[in-house]
LOKOLTOR-35040 format. One record per residue (C-alpha): z, y, x; residue in three letters. Coordinates in steps of 0.05 Angstrom, whole numbers, padded with zeros to 5 digits. Example, Ala and Ser with C-alpha at 12.3 -4.5 7.8 and 13.67 -1.06 7.14 Angstrom:
# LOKOLTOR-35040
w v u drenkol
00156 -00090 00246 Ala;
00143 -00021 00273 Ser;
END
This chain:
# LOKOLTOR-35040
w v u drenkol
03259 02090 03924 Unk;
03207 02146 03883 Unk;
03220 02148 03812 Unk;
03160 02115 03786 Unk;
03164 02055 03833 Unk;
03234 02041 03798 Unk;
03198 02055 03737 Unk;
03140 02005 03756 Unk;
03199 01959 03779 Unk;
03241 01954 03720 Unk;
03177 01955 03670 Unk;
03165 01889 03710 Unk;
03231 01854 03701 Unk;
03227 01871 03631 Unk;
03153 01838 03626 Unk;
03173 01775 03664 Unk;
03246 01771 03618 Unk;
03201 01774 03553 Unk;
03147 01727 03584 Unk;
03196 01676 03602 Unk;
03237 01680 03532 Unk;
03173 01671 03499 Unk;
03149 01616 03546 Unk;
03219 01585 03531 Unk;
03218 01594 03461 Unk;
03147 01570 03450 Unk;
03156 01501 03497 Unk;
03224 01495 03440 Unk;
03182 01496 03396 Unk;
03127 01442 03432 Unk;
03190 01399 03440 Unk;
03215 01406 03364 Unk;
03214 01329 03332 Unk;
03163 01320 03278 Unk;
03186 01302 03209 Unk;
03181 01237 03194 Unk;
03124 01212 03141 Unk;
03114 01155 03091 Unk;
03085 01096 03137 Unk;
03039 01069 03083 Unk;
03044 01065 03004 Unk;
02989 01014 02980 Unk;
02977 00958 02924 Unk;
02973 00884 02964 Unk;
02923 00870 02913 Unk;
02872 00917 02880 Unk;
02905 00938 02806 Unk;
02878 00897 02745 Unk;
02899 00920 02680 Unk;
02952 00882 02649 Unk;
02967 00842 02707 Unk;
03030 00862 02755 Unk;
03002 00883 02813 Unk;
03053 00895 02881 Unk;
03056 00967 02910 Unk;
03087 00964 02979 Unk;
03120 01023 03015 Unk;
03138 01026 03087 Unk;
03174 01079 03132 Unk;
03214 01085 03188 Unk;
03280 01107 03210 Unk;
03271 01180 03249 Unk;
03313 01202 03312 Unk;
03322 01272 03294 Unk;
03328 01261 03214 Unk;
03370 01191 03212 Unk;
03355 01129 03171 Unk;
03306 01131 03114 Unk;
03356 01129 03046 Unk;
03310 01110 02993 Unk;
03252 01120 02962 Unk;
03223 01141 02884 Unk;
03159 01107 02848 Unk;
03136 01143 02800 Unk;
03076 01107 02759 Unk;
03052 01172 02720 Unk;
03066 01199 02648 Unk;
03038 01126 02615 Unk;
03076 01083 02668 Unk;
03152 01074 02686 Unk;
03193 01098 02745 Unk;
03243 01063 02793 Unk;
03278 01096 02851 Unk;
03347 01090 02894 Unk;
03383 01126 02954 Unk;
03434 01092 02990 Unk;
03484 01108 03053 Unk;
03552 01094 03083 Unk;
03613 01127 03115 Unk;
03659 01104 03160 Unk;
03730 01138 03178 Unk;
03743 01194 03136 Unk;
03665 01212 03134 Unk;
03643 01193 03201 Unk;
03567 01172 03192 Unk;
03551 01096 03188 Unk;
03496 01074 03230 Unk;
03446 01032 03184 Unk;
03434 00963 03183 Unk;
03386 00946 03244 Unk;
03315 00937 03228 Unk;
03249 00951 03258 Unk;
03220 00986 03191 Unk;
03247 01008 03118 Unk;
03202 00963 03061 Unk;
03207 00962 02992 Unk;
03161 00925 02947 Unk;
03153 00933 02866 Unk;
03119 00913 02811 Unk;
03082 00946 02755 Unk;
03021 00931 02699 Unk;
02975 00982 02679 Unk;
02963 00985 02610 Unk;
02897 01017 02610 Unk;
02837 01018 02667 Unk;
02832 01100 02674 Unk;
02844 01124 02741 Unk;
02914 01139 02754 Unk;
02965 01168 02804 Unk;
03023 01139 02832 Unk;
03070 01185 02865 Unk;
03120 01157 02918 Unk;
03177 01206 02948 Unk;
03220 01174 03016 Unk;
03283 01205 03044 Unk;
03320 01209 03108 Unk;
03382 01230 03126 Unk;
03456 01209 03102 Unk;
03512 01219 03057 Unk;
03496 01293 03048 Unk;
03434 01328 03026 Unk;
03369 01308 03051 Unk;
03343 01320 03124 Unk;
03268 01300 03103 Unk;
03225 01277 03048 Unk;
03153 01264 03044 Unk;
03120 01248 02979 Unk;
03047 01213 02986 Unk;
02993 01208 02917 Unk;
02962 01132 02906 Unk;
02907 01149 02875 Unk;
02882 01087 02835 Unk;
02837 01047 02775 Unk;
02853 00986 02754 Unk;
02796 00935 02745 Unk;
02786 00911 02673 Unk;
02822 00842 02663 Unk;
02776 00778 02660 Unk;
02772 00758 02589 Unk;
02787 00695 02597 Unk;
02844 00701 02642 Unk;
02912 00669 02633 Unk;
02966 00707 02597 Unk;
03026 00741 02645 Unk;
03101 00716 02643 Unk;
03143 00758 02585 Unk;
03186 00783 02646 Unk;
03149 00785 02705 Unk;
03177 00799 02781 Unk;
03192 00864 02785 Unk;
03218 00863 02850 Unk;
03174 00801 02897 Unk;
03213 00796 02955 Unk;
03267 00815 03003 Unk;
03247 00840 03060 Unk;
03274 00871 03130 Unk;
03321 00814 03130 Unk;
03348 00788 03204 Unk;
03340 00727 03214 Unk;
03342 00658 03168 Unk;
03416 00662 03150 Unk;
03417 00722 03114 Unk;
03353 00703 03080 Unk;
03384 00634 03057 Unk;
03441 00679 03031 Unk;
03393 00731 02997 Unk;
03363 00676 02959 Unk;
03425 00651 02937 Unk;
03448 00719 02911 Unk;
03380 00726 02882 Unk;
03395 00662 02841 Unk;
03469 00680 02822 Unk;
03442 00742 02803 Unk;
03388 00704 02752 Unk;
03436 00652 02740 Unk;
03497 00711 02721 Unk;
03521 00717 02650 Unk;
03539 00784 02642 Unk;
03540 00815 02579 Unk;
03483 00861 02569 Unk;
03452 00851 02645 Unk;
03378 00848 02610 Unk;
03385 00904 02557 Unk;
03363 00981 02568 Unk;
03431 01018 02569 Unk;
03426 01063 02512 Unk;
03473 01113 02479 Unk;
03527 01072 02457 Unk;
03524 01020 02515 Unk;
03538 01055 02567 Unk;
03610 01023 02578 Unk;
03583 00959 02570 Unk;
03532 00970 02614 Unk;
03579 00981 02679 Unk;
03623 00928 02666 Unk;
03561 00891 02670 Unk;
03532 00917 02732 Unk;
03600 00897 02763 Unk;
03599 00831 02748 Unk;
03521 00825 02775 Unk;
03543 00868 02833 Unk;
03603 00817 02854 Unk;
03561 00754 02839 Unk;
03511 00772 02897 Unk;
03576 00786 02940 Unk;
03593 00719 02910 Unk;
03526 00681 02932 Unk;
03544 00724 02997 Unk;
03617 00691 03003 Unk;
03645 00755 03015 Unk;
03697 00785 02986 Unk;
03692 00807 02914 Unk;
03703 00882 02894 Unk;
03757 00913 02843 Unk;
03745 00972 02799 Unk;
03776 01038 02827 Unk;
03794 01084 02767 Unk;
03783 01144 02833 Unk;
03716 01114 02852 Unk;
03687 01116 02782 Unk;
03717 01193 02776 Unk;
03675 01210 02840 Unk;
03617 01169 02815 Unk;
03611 01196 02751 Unk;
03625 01268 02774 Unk;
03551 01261 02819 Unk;
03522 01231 02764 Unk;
03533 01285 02720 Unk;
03512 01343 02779 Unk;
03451 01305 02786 Unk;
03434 01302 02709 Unk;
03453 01376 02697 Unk;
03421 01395 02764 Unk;
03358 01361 02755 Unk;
03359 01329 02829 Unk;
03366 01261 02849 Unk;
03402 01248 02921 Unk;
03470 01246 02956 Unk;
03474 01319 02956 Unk;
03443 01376 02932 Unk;
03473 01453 02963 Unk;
03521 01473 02941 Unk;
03541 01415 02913 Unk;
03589 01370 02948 Unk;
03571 01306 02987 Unk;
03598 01239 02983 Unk;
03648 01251 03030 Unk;
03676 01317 02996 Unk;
03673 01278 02932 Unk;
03721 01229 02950 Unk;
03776 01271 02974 Unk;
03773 01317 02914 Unk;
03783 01246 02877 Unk;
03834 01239 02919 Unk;
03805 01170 02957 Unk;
03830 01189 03026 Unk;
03848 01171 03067 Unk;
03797 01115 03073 Unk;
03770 01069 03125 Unk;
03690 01064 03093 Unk;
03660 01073 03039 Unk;
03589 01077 03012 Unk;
03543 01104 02959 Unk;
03487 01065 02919 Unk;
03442 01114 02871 Unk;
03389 01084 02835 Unk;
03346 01094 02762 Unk;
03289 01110 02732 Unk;
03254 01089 02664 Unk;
03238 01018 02618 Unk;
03242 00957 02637 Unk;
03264 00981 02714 Unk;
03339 01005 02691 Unk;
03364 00939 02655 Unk;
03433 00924 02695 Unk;
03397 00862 02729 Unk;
03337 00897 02751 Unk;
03367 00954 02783 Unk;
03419 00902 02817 Unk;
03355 00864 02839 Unk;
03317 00934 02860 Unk;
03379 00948 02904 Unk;
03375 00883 02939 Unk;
03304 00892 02953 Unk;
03319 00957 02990 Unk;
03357 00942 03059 Unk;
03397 00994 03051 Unk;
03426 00986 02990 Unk;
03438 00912 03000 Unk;
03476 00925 03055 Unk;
03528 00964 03010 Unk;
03526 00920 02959 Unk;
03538 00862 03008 Unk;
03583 00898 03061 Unk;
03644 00841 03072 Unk;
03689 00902 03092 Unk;
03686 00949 03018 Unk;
03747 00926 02975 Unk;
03735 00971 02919 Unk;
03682 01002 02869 Unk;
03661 01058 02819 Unk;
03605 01057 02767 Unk;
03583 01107 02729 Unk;
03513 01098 02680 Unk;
03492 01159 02643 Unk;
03427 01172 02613 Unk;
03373 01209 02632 Unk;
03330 01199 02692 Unk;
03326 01275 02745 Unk;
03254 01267 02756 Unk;
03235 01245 02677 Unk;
03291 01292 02643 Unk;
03325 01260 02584 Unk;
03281 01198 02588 Unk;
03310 01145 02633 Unk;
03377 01121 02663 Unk;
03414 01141 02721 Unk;
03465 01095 02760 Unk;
03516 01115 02808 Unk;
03562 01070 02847 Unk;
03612 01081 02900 Unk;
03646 01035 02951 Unk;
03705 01032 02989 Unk;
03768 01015 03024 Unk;
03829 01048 03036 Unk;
03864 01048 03099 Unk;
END
């Protein structure tokens, strides 16, 4: 063989060994999943001001990024803010697959108090008990109509949270109503005040008794307080405040399952985490009990037969708002 045909030979190979990484690489890259998106974030009912009007928000569980975690309403500078994340582990960290359900919706609340056009910012996550594998954050845009003048006046406390939804089937709906009126019904001290600086205390033992009278209208098993739940609770509570995030995880912080073996919780059999918070009327102990039960995956924790034991930890301050706000953390689980 002459030199140059080797030459022409190997020049080839080389060509058709780039060609076909490239041609590999780039039909990777077709293949890739695409993140997953918000489904739809609209008001049921065009905004009047003064008058609760219903935003819903819908999304999906993704394939490649897991189970939508929660989502964050934010209704601008002049309005409030609500928001949750919630997930599960089994066996010494082993990801719990979510509750089954065709679609992830959560419904809320909220008057304008004026008729100027206004944006409401909503943020959904996927992923698990460790930092997030996706968010998308959508803008509804929106002016509230000027209230008739001689309309009737609004409840004191209106519905902040209309409806569960995503339920399975009429069973668990009689029981979500049920839990929905023990809730209502509970008298736990301080369950309809705004934790503030020197109610913080009082303000968990209250969201544990709410917490255990859904379980109650449930009939499952009530929960005890774990001094080592709390510890890992409060210690994400305080990373998210001084870190200014709001999620399971946030690099290089640890995740839920690193949290509870450095408070020594292991080994355990499951365990779970329920965030939630945000600003006014939103963080009184009974509304953020009846936020999480209007969220499918947070019910599920906080109605999981199998979790023996909890942590709560309420400190103020909401990520997104800074100082302004509340933030609650709670932990679940059982030991083996």
């Amino acid at each position: 063989m002459s030199r140059s045909r080797g030459t022409r030979l190997l020049a080839g190979l080389v060509t058709t060994m780039v060609c076909g990484a490239l041609g590999a690489a780039s039909g990777a890259s077709a293949q890739a999943p695409e993140l997953p998106r918000i489904g739809s974030a609209a008001f049921e009912t065009p905004p009047v001001s003064g008058v609760p009007a219903q935003l819903r928000v819908v999304g999906a569980d993704s394939p490649s990024s897991g189970p939508v975690t929660g989502v964050d309403v934010d209704f601008g500078p002049a309005g409030d803010a609500v928001g949750g994340s919630a997930c599960a582990l089994g066996a010494d960290g082993a990801p719990l697959a979510p509750p089954a359900r065709s679609s992830y919706s959560f419904a809320v609340a909220h008057a304008f108090a004026t008729t100027a056009p206004q944006a409401v910012r909503v943020t959904m996550r996927w992923g698990g008990c460790g930092e997030p594998t996706a968010m998308d954050t959508r803008t509804v845009d929106v002016t509230p109509q000027p209230a008739p003048a001689a309309s009737s006046p609004e409840p004191a406390d209106p519905v902040l949270f209309p409806d569960l939804v995503g339920l399975p089937g009429l069973g668990e709906l009689a029981l979500a109503r049920r839990s929905a009126e023990a809730v209502a019904a509970a008298r736990c001290r301080g369950a309809d005040r705004v934790p503030r600086k020197g109610s913080l205390q009082r303000t968990v033992t209250s969201t544990t008794c709410l917490l255990n009278a859904v379980r109650r209208g449930y009939r499952v098993r009530l929960v005890r307080t774990s001094k080592r739940l709390r510890r890992a609770a409060r210690a994400h509570n305080l990373d998210m405040a001084r870190r200014r995030f709001f999620a399971h995880q946030s690099s290089p912080g640890p995740d839920l399952g690193r949290r509870l073996r450095r408070a020594r919780y292991v080994p355990y059999r499951i365990a779970g985490e329920n965030l939630g918070g945000g600003t006014g009327r939103f963080v009184t102990p009974r509304n953020m009990v009846r936020a999480w039960m209007a969220s499918p995956g947070h019910r599920a924790n906080v109605t999981r037969p199998d979790f023996r034991e909890i942590g709560v930890s309420i400190v103020r301050g909401w990520p997104p708002r800074g100082r302004r706000g509340v933030t609650y953390a709670v932990v679940y689980g059982a030991r083996r």
